[in-house]
C-alpha positions as CSV (number, residue, x, y, z in Angstrom):
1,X,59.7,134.9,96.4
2,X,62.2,134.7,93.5
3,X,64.8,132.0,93.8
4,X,68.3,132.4,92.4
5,X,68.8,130.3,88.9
6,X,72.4,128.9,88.5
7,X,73.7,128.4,85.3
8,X,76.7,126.3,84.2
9,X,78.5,127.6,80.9
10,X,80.8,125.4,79.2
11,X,84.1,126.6,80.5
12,X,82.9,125.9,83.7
13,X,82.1,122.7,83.7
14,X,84.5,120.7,84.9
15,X,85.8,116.5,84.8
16,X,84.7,115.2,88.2
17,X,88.0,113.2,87.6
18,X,91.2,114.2,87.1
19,X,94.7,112.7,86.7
20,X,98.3,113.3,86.1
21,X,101.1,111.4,86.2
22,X,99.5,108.6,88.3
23,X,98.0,111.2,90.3
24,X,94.8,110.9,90.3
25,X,91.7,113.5,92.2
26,X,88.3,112.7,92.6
27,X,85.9,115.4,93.1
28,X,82.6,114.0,93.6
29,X,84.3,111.2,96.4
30,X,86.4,113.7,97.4
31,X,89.4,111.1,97.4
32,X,93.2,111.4,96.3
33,X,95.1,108.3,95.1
34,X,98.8,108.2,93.9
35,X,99.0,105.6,91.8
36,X,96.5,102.9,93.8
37,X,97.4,104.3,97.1
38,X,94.7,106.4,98.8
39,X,95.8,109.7,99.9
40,X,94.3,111.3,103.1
41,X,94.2,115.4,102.7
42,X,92.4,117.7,104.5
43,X,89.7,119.9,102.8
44,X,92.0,123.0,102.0
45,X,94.7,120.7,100.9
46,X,91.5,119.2,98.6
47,X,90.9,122.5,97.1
48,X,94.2,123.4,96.7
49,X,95.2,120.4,94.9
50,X,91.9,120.4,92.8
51,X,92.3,124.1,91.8
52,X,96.1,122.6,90.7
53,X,95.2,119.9,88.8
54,X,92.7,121.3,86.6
55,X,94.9,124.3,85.7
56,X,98.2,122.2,85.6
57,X,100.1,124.6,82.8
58,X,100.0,127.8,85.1
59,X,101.7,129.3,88.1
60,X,99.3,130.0,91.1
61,X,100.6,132.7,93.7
62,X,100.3,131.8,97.6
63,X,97.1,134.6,97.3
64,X,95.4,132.8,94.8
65,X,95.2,129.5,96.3
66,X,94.6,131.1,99.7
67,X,91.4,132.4,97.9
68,X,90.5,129.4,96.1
69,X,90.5,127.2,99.3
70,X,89.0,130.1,101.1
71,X,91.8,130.4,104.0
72,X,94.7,132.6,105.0
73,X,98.1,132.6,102.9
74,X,99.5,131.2,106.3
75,X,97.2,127.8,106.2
76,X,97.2,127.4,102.2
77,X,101.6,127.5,102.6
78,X,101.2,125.0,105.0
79,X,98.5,122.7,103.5
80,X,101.2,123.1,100.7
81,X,103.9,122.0,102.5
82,X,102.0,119.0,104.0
83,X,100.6,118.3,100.7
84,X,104.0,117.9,98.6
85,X,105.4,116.0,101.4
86,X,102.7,113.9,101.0
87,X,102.7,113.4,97.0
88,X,106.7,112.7,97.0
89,X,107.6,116.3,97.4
90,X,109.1,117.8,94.2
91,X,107.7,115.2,92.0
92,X,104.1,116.8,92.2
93,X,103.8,120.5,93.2
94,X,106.8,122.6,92.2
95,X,107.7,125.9,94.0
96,X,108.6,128.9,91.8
97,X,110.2,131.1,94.0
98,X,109.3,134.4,94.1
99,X,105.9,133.2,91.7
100,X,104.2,130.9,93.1
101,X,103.3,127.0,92.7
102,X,102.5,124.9,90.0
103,X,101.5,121.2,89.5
104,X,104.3,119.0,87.2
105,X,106.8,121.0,85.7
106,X,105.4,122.4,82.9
């Protein structure tokens, strides 16, 4: 039997931490903390937020994150919703209407 090989190329490798603004994503604990304060998300807000922070200069559309977290546009708007409310609303994850969403005003 032939097994599949994986290979990592260099543009996907990724930190396993990231931060902005005081906001600060863990991948490999899989934790959130605003400033020192843990933040409790579910696992498509995780992926969303992930996908977000590592690509903080672009607009995402509501279908791209839906894919990324692998979930319907209906649950990825609301783990948005939940998720800005969560990270002090506008301060975090910016709505461009008619676009899409992006982390921090770019």
């Amino acid at each position: 039997m032939i097994g599949l090989i994986h290979i990592t190329t260099p543009e996907r490798q990724q930190p396993l931490t990231k931060e902005v603004q005081g906001l600060r994503l863990d991948a490999e604990s899989r934790s959130v903390k605003l400033k020192s304060k843990s933040i409790a998300t579910s696992e498509v807000e995780f992926r969303i937020l992930g996908w977000l922070i590592q690509r903080p200069e672009r607009v995402h559309s509501l279908a791209e994150l839906a894919n990324v977290a692998t979930t319907t546009e209906a649950s990825a708007r609301q783990a948005l919703h939940t998720l800005r409310h969560k990270l002090d609303r506008n301060r975090f994850i910016v709505n461009r209407k008619g676009v899409g969403y992006s982390l921090v005003r770019p």
